[in-house]
Structure formats: structure tokens, C-alpha cells
C-alpha positions in Angstrom: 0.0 0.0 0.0 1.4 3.3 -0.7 0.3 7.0 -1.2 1.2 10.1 -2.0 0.5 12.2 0.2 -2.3 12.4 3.6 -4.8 14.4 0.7 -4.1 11.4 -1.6 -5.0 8.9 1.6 -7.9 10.9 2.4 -9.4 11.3 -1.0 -8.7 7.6 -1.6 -10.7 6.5 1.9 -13.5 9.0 1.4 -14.3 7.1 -2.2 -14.1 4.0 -0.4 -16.7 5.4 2.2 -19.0 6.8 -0.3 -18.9 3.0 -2.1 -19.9 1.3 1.0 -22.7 3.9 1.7 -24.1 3.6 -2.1 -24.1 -0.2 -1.5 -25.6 0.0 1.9 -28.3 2.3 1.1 -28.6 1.2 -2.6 -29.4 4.7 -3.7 -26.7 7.5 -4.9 -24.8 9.4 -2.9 -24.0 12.9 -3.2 -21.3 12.6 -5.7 -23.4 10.5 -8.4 -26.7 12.5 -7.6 -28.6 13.7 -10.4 -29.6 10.8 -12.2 -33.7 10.9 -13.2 -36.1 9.2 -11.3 -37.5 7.9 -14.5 -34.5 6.4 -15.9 -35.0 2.6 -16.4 -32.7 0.6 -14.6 -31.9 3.3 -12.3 -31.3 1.0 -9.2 -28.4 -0.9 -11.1 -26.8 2.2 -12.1 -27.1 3.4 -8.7 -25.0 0.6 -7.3 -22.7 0.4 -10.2 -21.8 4.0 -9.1 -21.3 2.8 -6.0 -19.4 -0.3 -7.1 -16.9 2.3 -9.1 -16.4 4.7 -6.1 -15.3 1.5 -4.1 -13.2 -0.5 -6.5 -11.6 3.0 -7.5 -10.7 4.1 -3.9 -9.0 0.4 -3.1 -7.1 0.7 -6.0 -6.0 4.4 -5.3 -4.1 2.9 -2.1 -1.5 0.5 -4.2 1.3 0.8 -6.1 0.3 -1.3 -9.2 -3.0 -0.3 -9.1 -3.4 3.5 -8.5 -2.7 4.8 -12.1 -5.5 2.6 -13.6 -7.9 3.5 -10.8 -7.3 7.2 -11.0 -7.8 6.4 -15.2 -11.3 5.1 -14.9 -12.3 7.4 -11.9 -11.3 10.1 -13.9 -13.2 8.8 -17.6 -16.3 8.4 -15.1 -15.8 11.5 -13.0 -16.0 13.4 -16.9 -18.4 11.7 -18.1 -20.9 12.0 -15.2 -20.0 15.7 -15.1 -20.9 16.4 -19.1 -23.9 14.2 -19.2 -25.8 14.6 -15.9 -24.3 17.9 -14.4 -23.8 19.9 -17.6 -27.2 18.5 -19.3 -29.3 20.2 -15.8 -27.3 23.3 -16.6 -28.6 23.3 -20.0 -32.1 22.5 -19.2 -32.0 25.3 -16.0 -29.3 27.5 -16.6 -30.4 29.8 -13.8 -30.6 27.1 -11.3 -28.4 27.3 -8.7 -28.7 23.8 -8.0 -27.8 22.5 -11.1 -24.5 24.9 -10.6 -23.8 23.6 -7.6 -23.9 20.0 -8.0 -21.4 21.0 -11.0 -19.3 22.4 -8.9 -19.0 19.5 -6.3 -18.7 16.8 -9.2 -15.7 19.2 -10.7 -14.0 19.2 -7.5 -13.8 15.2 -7.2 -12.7 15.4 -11.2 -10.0 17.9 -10.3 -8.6 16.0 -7.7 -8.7 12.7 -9.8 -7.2 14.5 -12.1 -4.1 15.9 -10.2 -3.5 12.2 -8.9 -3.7 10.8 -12.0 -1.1 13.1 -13.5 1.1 12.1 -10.7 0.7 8.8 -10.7 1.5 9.0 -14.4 4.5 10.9 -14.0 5.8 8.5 -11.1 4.8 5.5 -13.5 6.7 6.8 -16.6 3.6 5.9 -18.2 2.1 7.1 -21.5 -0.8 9.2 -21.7 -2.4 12.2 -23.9 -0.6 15.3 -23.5 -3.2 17.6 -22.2 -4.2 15.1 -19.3 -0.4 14.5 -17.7 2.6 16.8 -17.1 2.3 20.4 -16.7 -0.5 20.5 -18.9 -2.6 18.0 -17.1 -2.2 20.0 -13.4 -3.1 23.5 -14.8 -6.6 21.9 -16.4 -7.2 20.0 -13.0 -6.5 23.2 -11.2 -9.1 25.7 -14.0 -11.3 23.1 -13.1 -10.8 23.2 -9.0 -11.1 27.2 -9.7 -14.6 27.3 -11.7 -15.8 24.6 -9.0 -15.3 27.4 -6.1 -17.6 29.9 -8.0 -20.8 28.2 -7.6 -20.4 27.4 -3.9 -19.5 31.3 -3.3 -22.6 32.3 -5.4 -24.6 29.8 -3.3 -24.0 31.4 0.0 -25.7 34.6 -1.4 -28.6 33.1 -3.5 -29.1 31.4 -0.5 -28.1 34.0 2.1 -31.3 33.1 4.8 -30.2 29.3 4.6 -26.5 29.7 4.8 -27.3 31.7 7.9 -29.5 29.5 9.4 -25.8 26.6 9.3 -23.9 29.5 11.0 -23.6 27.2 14.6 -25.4 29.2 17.2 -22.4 30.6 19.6 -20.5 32.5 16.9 -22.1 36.2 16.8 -22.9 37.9 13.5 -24.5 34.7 11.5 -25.2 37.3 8.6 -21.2 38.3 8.3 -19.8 34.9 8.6 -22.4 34.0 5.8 -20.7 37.0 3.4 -17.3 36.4 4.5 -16.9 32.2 3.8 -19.2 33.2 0.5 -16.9 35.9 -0.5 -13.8 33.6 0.4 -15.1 30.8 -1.8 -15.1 33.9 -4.8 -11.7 35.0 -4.0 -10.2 31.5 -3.9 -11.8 30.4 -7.2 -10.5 33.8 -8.7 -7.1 33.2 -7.3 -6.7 29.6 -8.9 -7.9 30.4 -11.9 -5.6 33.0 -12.7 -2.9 31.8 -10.7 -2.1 35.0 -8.0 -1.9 33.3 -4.5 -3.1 30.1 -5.7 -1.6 27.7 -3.0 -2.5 30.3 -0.5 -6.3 30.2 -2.1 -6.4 26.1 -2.6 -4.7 25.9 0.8 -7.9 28.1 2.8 -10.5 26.9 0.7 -9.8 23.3 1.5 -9.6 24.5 5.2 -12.5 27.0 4.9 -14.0 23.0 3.8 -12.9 21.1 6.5 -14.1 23.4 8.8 -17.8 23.6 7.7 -17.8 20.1 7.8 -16.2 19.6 11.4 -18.4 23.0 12.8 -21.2 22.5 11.0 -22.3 19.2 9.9 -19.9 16.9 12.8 -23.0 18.5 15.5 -25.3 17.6 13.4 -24.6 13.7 13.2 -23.7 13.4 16.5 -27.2 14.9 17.3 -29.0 12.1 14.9 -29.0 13.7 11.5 -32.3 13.5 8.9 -31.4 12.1 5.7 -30.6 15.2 3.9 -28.2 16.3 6.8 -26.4 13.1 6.6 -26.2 13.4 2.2 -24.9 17.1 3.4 -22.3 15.9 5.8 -20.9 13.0 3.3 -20.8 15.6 0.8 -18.9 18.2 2.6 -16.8 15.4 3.5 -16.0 14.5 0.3 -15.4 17.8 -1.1 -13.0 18.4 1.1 -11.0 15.3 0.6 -11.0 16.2 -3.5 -10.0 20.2 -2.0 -7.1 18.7 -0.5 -5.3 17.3 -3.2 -5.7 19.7 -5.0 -4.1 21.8 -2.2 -1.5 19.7 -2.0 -0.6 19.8 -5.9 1.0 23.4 -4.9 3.6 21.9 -2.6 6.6 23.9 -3.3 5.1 26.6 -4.9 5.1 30.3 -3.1 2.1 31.1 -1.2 1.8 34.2 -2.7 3.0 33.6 -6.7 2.2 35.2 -9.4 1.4 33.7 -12.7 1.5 30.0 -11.6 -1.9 28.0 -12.3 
């Protein structure tokens, strides 16, 4: 067993997790939501999905194994995100939720992305040009970048139920409901044209983390409702994918210039 580094671990257990839920519950989770309720044979795509996120994650943990997994999470991770997530944009294009659930797909693509360019670079492997290399990380990162956009919009179009997550014994609900919102903004702004990029990757997968052990942690401890416990694997998840990402920037400045 071997990883890269405590995002790659992370990432790699959180898929794991997320295949054992899907299986358990035989529904989708968060990160393969969007799938019609119509859709014939929706069940068995439903724990294929599932199936995928767990066969992907083990084979993220070993040597021999993690550049094909990363492959086909990545090919799947694409696909899901034009054909569910971009067709809902079409069809709604002022939908917020449709947004957002791009968003959170293109942050587990982006993340699969960056591992798969370093697996392929520690495997000597061959691969298209524009997915590996230099090339490969600066997509993966654009992609990261236009994923933080929709979760800043979000805390404004949804200002009264952003609020309403702000826990109860920090003052000023309102203003921490701007500021993480605004931060979310800046950081996607930042990555995408590469001015304080680690610093924005690095705070965004914090700002992440933090909602999820503030926020959502409470909440299951307190016996969460369904949708609470899809938002808490979801924030999980997200920022597991925010992480490697964050750590792609290892030995870049904090404050560059001109470095996507």
C-alpha cells in the first residue's frame, strides 16, 4: 500500500466510504446524484456507481494499481460531469442547483485529475498530452477554480439558509455567511488566474474542513435526517477532493504570481 501524500489517503478513503454507503443504502450518494427518477434501470446504475467509487478508492491505495484506478475514476468523474451535471445546466441555466452540484462533481474530477497526472509521471507511463505533465495539473487546477464559484454564489442566493448553518455561539451569522461566501469567490479567482493560488487552494480546502467539522460533525452526533447526513458525506468528500488539490501546490510560493 502506498500513497502520495495524507490528501491522496484521504481522497482515496472517502471514495471507499462513499462506495460502502451507495451499496448499503442502494441509492446515490452525493457525488453520483442527479440521475432521473425515471431512468429505467436506475437502481443498477445506482450501485454500479457505487461499485466504481469503491473498486476506484482500493485501487487508489496501491502501487500497481493506483494509475488505472485514478484512469477510470477520472473517464467516469468526466463523463458524469458532461452528461448529468452539464445537461441540468442546460435545461436550467439559472438554477443554482444545477450549478452547484457541477461544482462538487468538478471538485472530485479535479482532484482525480491531479492524482492521475502524478501517478502517471511516477509510472513513466504514457498518456495524452493535455491530461499529464504540466498541462494536465493547470486543467485540473481551472477546473478546481470554476468549481469554487458556484459554492460562493450559493451562500448569497441562498443567504437566509447559509445563515440558518452558521452554529449558534459565533455572533454575527449574517457576516460569517458573506465572508466564507466571498472567500469561496476569491479563492476560485485566485486559482484560476494563478495569483496566490496555494494560499487560495490551501484556505479553501480548510475553509471545507471546517464547515464540515463545525457545522455538519453536530449535526450527526445529534441524529441527523437524511438530507443532513447526504450534506455531511458531501462536505466530506469535497474536502477530501479540496485537498489534493491543495497539495498539488507543494513547493510553490504562497503568494506567486502567474502559476496556475
Amino acid at each position: 500500500m502506498s500513497f502520495t501524500s495524507w490528501g491522496h489517503l484521504v481522497f482515496a478513503v472517502t471514495m471507499i466510504m462513499l462506495g460502502v454507503l451507495g451499496l448499503v443504502k442502494g441509492d446515490f450518494t452525493p457525488t453520483w446524484s442527479g440521475v432521473p427518477e425515471a431512468l429505467p434501470a436506475r437502481e443498477v446504475v445506482a450501485y454500479f456507481c457505487a461499485f466504481a467509487s469503491l473498486v476506484s478508492g482500493i485501487g487508489l491505495l496501491w502501487g500497481r494499481a493506483r494509475l488505472l484506478a485514478a484512469r477510470f475514476l477520472l473517464v467516469y468523474l468526466m463523463a458524469w460531469l458532461l452528461l448529468v451535471r452539464v445537461s441540468h445546466i442546460l435545461a436550467a441555466p439559472t438554477s443554482q442547483d444545477a450549478w452547484w452540484a457541477a461544482g462538487d462533481t468538478a471538485v472530485m474530477a479535479a482532484a482525480t485529475w491531479m492524482l492521475y497526472a502524478s501517478f502517471t509521471a511516477d509510472r513513466g507511463a504514457s498518456s495524452p498530452r493535455f491530461a499529464t505533465g504540466e498541462r494536465g495539473v493547470r486543467i485540473a487546477r481551472v477546473l478546481y477554480g470554476l468549481a469554487l464559484i458556484p459554492f460562493g454564489v450559493a451562500h448569497f442566493t441562498y443567504l437566509k439558509e447559509t445563515v440558518a448553518l452558521v452554529p449558534g455561539w459565533l455572533p454575527a451569522h449574517t457576516a460569517w455567511a458573506y465572508l466564507t461566501g466571498g472567500a469561496f469567490l476569491a479563492a476560485g479567482v485566485a486559482v484560476l488566474i494563478g495569483v496566490g493560488a496555494r494560499l487560495a487552494a490551501t484556505l479553501s480546502a480548510l475553509q471545507m474542513g471546517l464547515f464540515t467539522l463545525v457545522v455538519w460533525v453536530p449535526v450527526v452526533l445529534a441524529g441527523p435526517t437524511p438530507f443532513q447526513w447526504s450534506e455531511f458525506i458531501d462536505s466530506w468528500a469535497l474536502t477530501a477532493g479540496a485537498w489534493v488539490v491543495a497539495d498539488s501546490y507543494r513547493g510553490v510560493p504562497w503568494l506567486a504570481a502567474g502559476r496556475r
